[in-house]
Structure formats: C-alpha cells, structure tokens
C-alpha positions in Angstrom: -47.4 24.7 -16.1 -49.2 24.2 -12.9 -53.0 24.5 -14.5 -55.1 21.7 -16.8 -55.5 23.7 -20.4 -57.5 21.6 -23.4 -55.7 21.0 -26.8 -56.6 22.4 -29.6 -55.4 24.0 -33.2 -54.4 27.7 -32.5 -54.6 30.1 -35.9 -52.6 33.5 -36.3 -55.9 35.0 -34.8 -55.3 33.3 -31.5 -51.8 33.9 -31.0 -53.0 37.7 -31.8 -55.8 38.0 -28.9 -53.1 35.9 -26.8 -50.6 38.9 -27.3 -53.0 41.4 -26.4 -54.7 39.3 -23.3 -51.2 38.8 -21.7 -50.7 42.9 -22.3 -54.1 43.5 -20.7 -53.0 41.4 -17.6 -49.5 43.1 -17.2 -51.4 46.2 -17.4 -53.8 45.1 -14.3 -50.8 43.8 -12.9 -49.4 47.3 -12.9 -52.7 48.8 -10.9 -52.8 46.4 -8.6 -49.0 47.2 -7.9 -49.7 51.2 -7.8 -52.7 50.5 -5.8 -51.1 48.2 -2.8 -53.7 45.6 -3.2 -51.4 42.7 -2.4 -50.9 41.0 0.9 -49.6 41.6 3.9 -46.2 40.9 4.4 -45.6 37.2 5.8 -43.0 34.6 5.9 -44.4 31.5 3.5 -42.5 29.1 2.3 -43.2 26.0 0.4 -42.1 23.4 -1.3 -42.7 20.9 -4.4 -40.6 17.4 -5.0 -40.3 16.3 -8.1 -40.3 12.0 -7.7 -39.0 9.2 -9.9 -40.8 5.6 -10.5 -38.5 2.9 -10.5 -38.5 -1.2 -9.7 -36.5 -2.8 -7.3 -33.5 -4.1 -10.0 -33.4 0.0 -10.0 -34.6 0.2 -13.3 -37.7 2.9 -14.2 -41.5 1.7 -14.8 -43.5 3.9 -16.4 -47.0 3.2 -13.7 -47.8 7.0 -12.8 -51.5 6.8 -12.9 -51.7 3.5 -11.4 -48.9 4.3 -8.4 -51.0 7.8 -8.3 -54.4 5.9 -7.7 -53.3 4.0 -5.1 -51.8 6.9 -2.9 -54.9 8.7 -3.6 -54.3 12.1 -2.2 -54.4 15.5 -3.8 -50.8 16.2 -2.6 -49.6 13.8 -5.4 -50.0 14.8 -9.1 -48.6 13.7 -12.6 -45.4 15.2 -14.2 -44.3 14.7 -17.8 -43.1 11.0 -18.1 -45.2 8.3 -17.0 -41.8 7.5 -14.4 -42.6 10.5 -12.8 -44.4 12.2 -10.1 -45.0 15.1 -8.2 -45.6 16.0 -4.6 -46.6 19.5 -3.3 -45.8 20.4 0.5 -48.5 22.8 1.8 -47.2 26.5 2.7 -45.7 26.8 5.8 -44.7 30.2 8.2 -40.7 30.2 7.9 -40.2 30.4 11.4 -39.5 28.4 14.5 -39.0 24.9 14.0 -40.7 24.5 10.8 -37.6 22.3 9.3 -38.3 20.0 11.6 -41.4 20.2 11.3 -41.5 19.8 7.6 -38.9 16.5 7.9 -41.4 14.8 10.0 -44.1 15.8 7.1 -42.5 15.4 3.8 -41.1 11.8 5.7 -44.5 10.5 6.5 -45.8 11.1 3.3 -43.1 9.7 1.5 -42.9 6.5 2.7 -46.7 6.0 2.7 -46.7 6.9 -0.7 -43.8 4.3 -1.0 -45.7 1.8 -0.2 -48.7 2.5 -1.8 -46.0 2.3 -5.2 -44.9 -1.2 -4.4 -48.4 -2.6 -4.0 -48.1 -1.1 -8.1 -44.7 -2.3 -8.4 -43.1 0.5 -8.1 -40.5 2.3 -6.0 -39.8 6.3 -4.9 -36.3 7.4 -5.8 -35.4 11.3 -5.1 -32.8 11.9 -7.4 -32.1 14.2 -10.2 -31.9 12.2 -13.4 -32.8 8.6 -12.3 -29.4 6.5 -13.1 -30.7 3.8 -15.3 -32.6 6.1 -17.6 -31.8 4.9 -21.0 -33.0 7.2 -24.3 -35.1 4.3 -25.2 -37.5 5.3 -22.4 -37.6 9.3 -23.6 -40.3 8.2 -25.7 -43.8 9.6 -26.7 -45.2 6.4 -25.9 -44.1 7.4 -22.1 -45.7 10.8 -22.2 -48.2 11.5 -19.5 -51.6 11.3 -20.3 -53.3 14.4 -20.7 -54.0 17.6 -23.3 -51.5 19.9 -21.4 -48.3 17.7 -22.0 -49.4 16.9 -25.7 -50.0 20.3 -26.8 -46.6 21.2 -25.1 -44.6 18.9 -27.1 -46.8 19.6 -29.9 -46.1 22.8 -29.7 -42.3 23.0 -29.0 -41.4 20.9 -31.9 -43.6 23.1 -34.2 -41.8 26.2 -33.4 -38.7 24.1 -33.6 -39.3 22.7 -37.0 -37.3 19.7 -36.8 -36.1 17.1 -34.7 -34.8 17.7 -30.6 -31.1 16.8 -30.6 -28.6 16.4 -27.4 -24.8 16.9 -27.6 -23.9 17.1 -23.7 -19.6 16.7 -22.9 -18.9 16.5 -19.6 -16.5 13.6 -18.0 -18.1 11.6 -21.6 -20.0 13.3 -24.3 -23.3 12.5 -24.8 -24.8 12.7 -28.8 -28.4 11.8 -29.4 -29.9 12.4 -33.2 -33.7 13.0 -32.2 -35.7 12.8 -29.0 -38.7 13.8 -27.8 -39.7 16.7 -24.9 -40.3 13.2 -22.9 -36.0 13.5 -22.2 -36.9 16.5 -20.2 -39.3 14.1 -18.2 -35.4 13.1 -17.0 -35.1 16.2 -14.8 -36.6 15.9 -11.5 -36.5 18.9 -9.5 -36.7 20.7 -5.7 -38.5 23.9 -6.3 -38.6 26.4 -3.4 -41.6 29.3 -2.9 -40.9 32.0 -0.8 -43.7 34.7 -1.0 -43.0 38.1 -0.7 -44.2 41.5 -1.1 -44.2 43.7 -3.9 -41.3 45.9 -2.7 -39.5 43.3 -1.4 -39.7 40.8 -4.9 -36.8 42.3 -6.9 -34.0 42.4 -4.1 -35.3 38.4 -3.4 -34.8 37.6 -7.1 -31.8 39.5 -7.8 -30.5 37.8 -4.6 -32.4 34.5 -5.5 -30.3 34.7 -8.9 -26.7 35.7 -7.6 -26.5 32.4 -5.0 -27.8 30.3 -8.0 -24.4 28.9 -8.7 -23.5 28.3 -4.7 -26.2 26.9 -4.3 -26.5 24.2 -7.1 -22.8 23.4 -6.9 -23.8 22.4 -3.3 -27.1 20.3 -4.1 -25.9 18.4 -7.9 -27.7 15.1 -7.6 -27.6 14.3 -11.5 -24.1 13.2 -12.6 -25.4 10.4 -15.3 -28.2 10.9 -18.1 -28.7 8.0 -20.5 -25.6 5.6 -19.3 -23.0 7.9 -19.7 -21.6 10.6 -16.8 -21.9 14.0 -18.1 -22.1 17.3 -15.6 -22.1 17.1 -11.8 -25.6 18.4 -12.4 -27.0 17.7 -15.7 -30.5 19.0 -15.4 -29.5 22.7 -16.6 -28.2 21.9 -20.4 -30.8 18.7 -20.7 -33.7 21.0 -19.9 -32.0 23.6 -22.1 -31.4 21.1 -25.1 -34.8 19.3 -24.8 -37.4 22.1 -24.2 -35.1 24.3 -27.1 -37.6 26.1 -29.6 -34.9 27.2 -31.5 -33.4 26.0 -34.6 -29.6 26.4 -35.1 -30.3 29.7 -37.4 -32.6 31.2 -34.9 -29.4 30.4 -32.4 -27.4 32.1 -34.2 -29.0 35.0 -34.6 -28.8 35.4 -30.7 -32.4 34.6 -30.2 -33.3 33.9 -26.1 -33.8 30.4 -25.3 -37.2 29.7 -23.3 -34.8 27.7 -20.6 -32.9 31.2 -19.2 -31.1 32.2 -16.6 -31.8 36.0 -17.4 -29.6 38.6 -18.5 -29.8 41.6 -16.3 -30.8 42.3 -12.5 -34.4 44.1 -12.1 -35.4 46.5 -10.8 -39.7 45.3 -10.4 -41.5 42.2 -10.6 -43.0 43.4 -13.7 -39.6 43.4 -15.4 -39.0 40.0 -15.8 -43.1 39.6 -16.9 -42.7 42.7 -19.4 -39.3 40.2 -20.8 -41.5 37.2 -21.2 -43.9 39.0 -23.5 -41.0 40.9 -24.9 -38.9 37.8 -26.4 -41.1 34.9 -26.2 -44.0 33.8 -28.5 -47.0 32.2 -27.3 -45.9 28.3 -26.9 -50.0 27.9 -25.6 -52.0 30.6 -27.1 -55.1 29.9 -24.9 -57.1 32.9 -23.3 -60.1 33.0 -21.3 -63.2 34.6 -20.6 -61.8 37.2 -18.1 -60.9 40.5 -18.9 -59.0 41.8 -15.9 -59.2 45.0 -16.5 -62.8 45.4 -16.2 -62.3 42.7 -13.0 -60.3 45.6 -12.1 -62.8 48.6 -12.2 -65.4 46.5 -10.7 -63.2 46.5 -7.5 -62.3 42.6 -8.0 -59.1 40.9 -8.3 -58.1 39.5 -11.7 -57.0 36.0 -12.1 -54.7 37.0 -14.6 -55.0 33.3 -16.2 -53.1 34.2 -20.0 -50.1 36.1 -17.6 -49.6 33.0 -15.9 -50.2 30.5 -18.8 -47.4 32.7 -20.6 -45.2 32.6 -17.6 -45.4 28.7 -17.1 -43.9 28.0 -20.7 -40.5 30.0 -19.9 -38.5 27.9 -17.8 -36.4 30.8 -15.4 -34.7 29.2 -13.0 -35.9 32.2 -10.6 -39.3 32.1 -11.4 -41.8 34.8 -10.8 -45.3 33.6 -9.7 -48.7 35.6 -9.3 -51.1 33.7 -7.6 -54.4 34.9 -6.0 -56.0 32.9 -2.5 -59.1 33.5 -1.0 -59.2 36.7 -2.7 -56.4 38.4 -2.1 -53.4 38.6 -4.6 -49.8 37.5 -3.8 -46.2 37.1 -5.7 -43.7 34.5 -5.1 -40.3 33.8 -6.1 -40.0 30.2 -7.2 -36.5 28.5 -7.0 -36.2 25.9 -9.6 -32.8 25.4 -9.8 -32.3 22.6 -7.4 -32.8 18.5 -8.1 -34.4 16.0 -6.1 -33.1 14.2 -3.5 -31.4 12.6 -2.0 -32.8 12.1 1.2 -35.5 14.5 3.1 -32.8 15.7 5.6 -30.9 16.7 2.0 -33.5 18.6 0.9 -34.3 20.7 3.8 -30.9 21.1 4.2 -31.1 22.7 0.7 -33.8 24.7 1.4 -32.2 25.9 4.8 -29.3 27.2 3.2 -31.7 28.8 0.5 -34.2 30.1 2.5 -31.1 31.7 5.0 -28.9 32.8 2.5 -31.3 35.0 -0.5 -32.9 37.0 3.4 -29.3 37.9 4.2 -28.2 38.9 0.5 -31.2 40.5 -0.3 -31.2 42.8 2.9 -26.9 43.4 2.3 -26.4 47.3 2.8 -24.0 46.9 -0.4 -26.0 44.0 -2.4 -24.2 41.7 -4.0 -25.9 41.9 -7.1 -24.5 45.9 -7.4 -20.8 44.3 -7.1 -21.1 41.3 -8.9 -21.8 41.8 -12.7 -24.9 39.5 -14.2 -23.1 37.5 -16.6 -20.7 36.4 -13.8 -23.7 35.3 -11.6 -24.8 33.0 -15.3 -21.4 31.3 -15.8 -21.5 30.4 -11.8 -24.5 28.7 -12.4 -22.8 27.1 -15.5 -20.1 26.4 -13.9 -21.1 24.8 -11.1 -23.6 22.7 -12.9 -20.7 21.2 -14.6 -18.2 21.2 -11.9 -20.2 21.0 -8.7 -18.5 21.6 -5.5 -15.5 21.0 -7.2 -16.4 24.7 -9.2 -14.3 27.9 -9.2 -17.2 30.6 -8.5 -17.2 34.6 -9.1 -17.9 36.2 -6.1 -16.9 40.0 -4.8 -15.3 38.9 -1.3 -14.4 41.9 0.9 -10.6 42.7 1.0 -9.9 40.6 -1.7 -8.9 41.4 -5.1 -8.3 38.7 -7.8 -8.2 38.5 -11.5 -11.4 40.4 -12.7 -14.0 38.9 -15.1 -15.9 40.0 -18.1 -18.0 43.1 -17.1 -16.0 43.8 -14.1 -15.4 47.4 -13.9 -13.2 49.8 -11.3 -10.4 48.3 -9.2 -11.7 44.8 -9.0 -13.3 42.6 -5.4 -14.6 40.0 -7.9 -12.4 36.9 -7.9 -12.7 33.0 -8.5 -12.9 30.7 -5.2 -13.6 27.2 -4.7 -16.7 27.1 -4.0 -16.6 24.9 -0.7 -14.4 27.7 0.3 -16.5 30.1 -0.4 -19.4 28.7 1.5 -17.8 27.8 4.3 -16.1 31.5 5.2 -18.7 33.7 3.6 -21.8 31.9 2.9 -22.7 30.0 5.8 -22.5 32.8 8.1 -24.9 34.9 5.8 -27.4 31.9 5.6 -27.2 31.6 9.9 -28.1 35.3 10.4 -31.0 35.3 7.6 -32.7 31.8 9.6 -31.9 34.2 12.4 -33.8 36.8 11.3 -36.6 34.8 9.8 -36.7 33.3 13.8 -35.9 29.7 13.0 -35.3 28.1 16.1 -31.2 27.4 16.6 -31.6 23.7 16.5 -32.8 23.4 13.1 -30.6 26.3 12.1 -27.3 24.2 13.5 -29.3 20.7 12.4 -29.8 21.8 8.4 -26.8 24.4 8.0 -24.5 21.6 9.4 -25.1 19.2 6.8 -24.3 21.9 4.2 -21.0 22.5 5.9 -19.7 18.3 5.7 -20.9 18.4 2.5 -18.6 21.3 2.2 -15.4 19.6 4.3 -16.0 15.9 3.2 -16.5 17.2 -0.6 -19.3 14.9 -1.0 -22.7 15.4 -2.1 -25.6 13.6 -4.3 -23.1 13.5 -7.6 -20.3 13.0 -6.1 -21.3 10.1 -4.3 -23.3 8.5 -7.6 -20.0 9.4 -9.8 -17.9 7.3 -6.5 -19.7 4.4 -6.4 -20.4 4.2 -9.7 -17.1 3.6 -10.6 -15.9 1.7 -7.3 -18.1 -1.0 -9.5 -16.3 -0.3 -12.8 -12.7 -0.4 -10.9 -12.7 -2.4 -8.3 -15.7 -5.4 -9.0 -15.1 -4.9 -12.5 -18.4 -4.4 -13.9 -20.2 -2.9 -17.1 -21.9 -0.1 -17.9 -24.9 -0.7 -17.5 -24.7 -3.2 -14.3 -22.3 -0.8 -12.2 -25.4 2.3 -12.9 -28.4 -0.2 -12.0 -25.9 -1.4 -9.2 -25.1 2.0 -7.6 -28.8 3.3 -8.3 -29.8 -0.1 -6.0 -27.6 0.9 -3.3 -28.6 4.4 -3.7 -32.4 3.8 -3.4 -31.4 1.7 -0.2 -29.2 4.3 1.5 -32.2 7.3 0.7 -34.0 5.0 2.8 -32.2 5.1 5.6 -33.0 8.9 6.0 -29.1 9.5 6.6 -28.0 12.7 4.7 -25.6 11.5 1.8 -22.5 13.1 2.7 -22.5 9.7 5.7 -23.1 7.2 2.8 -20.6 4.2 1.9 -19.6 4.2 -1.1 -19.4 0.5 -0.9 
C-alpha cells in the first residue's frame, strides 16, 4: 500500500466522500495531463525485493521488527507476515552499466543485512513462497504490527463475508477450509518501476502486459505453498484466493476480482485509474484534507493521496503509479508480476530482460498488443504460472500461422510455442536492441541477457530447480515430506549464497 493509514470504523458517509475524493483526483489528474505538468522524460528504474525470514534448519521465524532494528536503515521496511521483509533499491538512470552497478548494491546490502538477521536468529532467503511454510504459520497472530495491515484484513474479510478458502491443483491439489490474508504474507515478490511519460505510459503498459506470461514463465521461483507442489509459480492464484473479496455468488455473477490481470489494452494512463473507481469499492475509505482541485487553481501540484490509497488496494500486476518528488509530478509502471529470488545475479537478470524487452515492444511499428488479442496475453500469464518454462505461449510470430485462439480474428499469426523457444528466437533479440537503445553498456547486456538464455537451453530456473531437488530427496535418499522441503530449502539458502545464478546449481 506503500503509505502508513490509521484504523478506524468507516460508515456509508465515508465510503461516500471517498467516492467523490478519488473522482476529484482523477479529475486533477486529467489537468495535469492536458496541461503537460509532468516531468521530463528520463530513463528511471527501480527496484523493490520482497525478503523472507527464516532459521538455519530452513524453517521461517516470525522476528521482523527485531531483525528490522538491528539493520537499522530506512531501505528496510515491514511487509505483511512477521517472516517477511522488504528492501527498496533507490532509482537509478537505466543506462550504462547500471546492472552492474546495481549487483554490487543490492549484494552489499544484502548480506549486511544478513548478518544483522543472524545476530536475531534469523536468516535472508529470496524466494517466492518460502518452502517450509506450513498453514499453521498463516496466522493472525503472525500479522505485522501496525493499523494499515489490520484494517486490510479487516476489511477484506468484511466485504467477503465469510471465511478465505484455497483450493490450488497443480502437480497435488491444495484444499484449505479457512485462512487468514496473513497466507498472502506467502508471496514474496520482485517489483520493477520504470517511470515514464505521459504519452509514453500506455504503449509501456500495454507492452508491460503482453510479455507478462514470457516473462514469469522465465523467473517461477514458487513451485511449493504449504508442503505440497502446486504451480511452477504459485504466487498468482495464492494472491488471487487469499486477498479475494468476493463470495462464490458475487463470482458468479462475473464480478472483477481485486487481484487482475485486466481485460482490455488502454489507450491512457487514466484508463486503468477510471477502472479502479469503476469496479472496485473502497477496501480503505480514508480521505484527507487536500482538495486537489483547488491545489490545482492555486498553481500547486496535488498529492492525490485518496487516488493512490484506491490504487494500492487493487493488486494489477502492471501497476500504474502517480507519485510527486520535489514538486514535480511523475507516473510509473510498476511490474509486480515477478517473485523473489533466487540470487541477485537472478534478479537483475529478470529485470534485464524486462527492462529490454517492454522498450522494444512498446516502440514495435506493428505492436504486439494490436496482433495479439487481450485474453490471450491473460491465459499466457496463467499458463505459464502453472507450467513455467515448460508453457505453450500465444504469441503472433511473423510468417507463422498456427491454430488461432479465442478472439483471434482474420487469417491468423497467433500460435502456441514453447516458451523457451519463443524467447530464445524472438524475445531475446528484442530485449538486446531495447538495453541497446536505453544505452546499457554491452557487457551487462551480454552478462544479464545470457543468463536468461541457459535458463532457456538448460530448462532450469528457480522452480524447476526446487521441484528437482526436492524430489532427488523423496526418490533417491528416501525422505518425507516434510524433511526433503526443509532439506532442499537448506541447500537452497546455501547455494543463493554463493551468488551463482540458479540455472549452475547441483541439484544434489
């Protein structure tokens, strides 16, 4: 949600003044689009790592305040679960060697901060879903402290009206009766800023939103989610099941889950912040003092506070984000599809391929988002969440005509391709010329890009190496359940270590 908010009761009369707060910001928004007042084009990037807590048996502790007190820095903030943490990675021009740059960063601090947590008793693990997670620790008890993360859960299971349930199949199936919004504390996520200018926001997003499934089939660092092994990349249906307002009526009725992909390309920024007031009540219904409109006529620039509240409580996956520094307003597209982990060479690598790839779609003479229908782009990204690179993608490939998909219209270019295939010949290339462009120096271009490729050629990334190992323990050393995960998460935390991109990793 990014900003502290206080809990409190909220009557019909505040969700009413809410409503017509968030209107009167999307109005200013819409002058301060006519009127140019954002900034200059630049190329910022940055990033935010989401960070598990766990001891050395590889099991999670739930010591976020006390592992956050002893790293003491500003950088480091609380997530949900008490076995979680965050770390935000100042902005930084895209340009030159700034992967590099930012592995040398992200690595320092990491590994202070590591030892800071094992003076607490604690470990860093970059992963998606932390192995070892059992239901018994998605618990309120192992909320965070704090009003924000009550109220949320508060307020979620009020508009639900009765108990969070999970029913996950993938390789098992998953059934859990009742849980808490502390299971969604299980998702630990990469999310990717890029800022960009007002003309330039939609073609990033639309872009942003068509390399989705690409782009998680390549990163899928969360194959297991409370002992059992489920998706290549669980995170998308947990967050979807545990942060679900909806009851099974409301579902059926078609109603839009606050965890969305979308359901159309845009053609404005304003689009997607016209859908959240459009389909989605007030989960927070907390407004301030500020009336931007009168900010507006007064020659300031509005904070836009309500807008931003609103737009914090619907979990896109292509985020839009207004944000105002030293004065001057700015949009960004935030990438949240991604999970932790799991090393830092695998993360800019991620990024590398993002940050490549959405320039070169977005500036296509034919985008790919006019040839490639939405709801093909939303079962990619289901699709490889469940399949990971072993996924069959949509994806309109020049001189080649397959089998055409739902929504496909004229004489077809949209077909299914494995997706290593499809990142090797087409993608790759695309993401090289847009580091090009942005002026990344070669070497981090051929460093970063290349690890995306063996991931491609020796089919091995985060969940495939977990889902490997894990049963390498099961077959061959004959282990449990629950042994072989805290097992494999043990090696796991001691190959991330190493700093070695996964794709090298024994599975032994």
């Amino acid at each position: 949600m990014g900003e502290k908010v206080v809990a409190g009761s909220a009557d019909l009369a505040d969700r009413q003044l809410y409503r017509k707060k968030v209107r009167q910001c999307l109005e200013a928004l819409e002058h301060l689009l006519a009127e140019r007042r954002f900034d200059r084009p630049r190329a910022r990037m940055g990033l935010e790592i989401e960070l598990n807590l766990a001891d050395d048996s590889g099991h999670p502790v739930m010591l976020n305040e006390q592992v956050l007190a002893a790293i003491a820095s500003g950088d480091f903030q609380t997530e949900l679960g008490r076995f979680n943490i965050e770390v935000n990675i100042a902005p930084h021009q895209l340009d030159g060697r700034v992967f590099e740059e930012l592995r040398e960063e992200i690595d320092t601090g990491l590994r202070y901060a590591d030892r800071k947590a094992r003076e607490c008793g604690a470990r860093l693990v970059t992963v998606g879903i932390l192995p070892t997670l059992a239901d018994d620790h998605a618990v309120l008890d192992n909320l965070s402290s704090g009003d924000r993360y009550q109220l949320l859960n508060d307020r979620i299971l009020a508009a639900r009206g009765e108990d969070i349930a999970l029913d996950i199949e993938g390789v098992e199936r998953l059934r859990v009766d009742a849980v808490s919004i502390v299971a969604e504390a299980a998702c630990t996520s990469l999310q990717l800023h890029l800022q960009v200018t007002p003309d330039r926001f939609a073609g990033v997003w639309n872009a942003a939103q068509a390399m989705t499934g690409p782009q998680l089939a390549l990163g899928a660092n969360s194959p297991f989610l409370f002992g059992r092994e489920l998706w290549r990349e669980t995170r998308p249906i947990l967050f979807e099941q545990a942060c679900d307002t909806r009851p099974a009526e409301l579902k059926a009725q078609g109603v839009r889950p606050i965890t969305w992909f979308g359901e159309r390309w845009i053609d404005s920024v304003t689009d997607l912040f016209e859908e959240n007031l459009r389909y989605f009540p007030s989960l927070l219904p907390i407004c301030d003092d500020e009336d931007p409109l009168k900010v507006l006529a007064a020659g300031g620039v509005p904070a836009l506070r309500e807008l931003r509240l609103h737009n914090g409580t619907i979990y896109r996956w292509n985020r839009p984000v207004y944000d105002v520094v030293d004065g001057v307003p700015h949009l960004r597209v935030e990438n949240r599809a991604l999970p932790a982990g799991p090393t830092v060479v695998d993360t800019l690598a991620n990024a590398a391929f993002y940050y490549g790839l959405v320039r070169s779609l977005a500036e296509q003479s034919r985008p790919v988002w006019t040839r490639l229908p939405f709801a093909l782009a939303a079962e990619n990204f289901r699709l490889a969440a469940r399949y990971g690179l072993d996924a069959e993608l949509w994806w309109p490939r020049a001189g080649r005509f397959g089998p055409r998909g739902p929504g496909v219209r004229g004489g077809g270019g949209v077909s299914r391709v494995p997706v290593r295939e499809l990142v090797l010949e087409d993608l790759l290339p695309l993401a090289h010329r847009g580091l090009d462009a942005w002026g990344v120096e070669p070497h981090d271009r051929d460093r970063y890009l290349g690890i995306i490729e063996q991931r491609c050629l020796r089919n091995m990334n985060g969940a495939a190496w977990q889902s490997a190992a894990y049963h390498d323990r099961r077959d061959r050393l004959g282990m449990e359940r629950t042994p072989a995960l805290a097992a494999m998460t043990r090696r796991y935390m001691e190959l991330m270590r190493t700093g070695e991109p996964v794709h090298t990793w024994p599975v032994r």
